[in-house]
N, C-alpha and C positions, 0 to 999 in steps of 0.2 A: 580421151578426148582433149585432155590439156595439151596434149603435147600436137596435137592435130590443129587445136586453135592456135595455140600460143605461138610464139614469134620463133623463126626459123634459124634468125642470127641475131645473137650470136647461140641461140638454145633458150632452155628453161633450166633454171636449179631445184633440188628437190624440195625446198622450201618454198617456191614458187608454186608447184604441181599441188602442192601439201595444203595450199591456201585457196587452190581452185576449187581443188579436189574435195576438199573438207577430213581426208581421209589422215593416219599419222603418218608419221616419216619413215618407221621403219616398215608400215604397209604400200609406202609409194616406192621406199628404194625396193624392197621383193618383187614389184612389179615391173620396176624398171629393170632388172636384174632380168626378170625374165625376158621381158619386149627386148633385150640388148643380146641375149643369148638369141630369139629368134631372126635375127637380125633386122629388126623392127628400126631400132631404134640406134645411135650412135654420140657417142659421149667424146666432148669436147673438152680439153680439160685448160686452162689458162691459172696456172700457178697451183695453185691448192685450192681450187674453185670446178667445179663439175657441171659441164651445161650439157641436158639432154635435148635432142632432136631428132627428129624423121631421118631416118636414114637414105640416103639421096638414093641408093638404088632398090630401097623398099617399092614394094606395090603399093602401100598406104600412102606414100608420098606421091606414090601416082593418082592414086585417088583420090586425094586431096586436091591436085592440080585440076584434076577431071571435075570436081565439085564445084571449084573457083569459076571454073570457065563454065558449067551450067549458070551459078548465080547472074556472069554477067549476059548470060543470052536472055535469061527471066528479065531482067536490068531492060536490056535495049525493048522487048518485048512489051512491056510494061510502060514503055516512054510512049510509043504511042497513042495508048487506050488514053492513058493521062490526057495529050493531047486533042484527041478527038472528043470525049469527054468534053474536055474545055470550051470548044470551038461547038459544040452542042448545045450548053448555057448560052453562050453569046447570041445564041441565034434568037433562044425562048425566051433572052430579055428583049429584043427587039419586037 
């Protein structure tokens, strides 16, 4: 789930995941080892530094986008109630 919230770019390092997670390091790299071999996941590497991420052509990164874009339909959905709500007080303080 960290790697689904956490930030896309430049990645997460496993010290990052390790502190979300609560879990240790060498139980987050086995996991990431694994999610990397299913090709879940894809490692980023900039010098002697390791950043994990959704792999752009995973389904999980598609599902993730699919997720995003429910929140903001719930979002736009929700702006009205608010509004009319409002405009409903207004009326019974009159």
């Amino acid at each position: 789930m960290a790697l689904i919230q956490g930030p896309q770019k430049p990645g997460m390092r496993v010290g990052e995941i390790r502190l979300q997670t609560h879990l240790s390091r060498p139980a987050v790299s086995h996991h990431l080892k694994i999610l990397k071999e299913a090709q879940i996941i894809s490692v980023h590497k900039e010098g002697t530094r390791n950043f994990y991420l959704l792999d752009a052509g995973s389904k999980l990164k598609s599902l993730k986008n699919l997720a995003s874009e429910i929140d903001k339909l719930f979002e736009q959905c929700e702006e009205p109630a608010t509004e009319s709500r409002s405009r409903t007080n207004e009326r019974d303080d009159l």
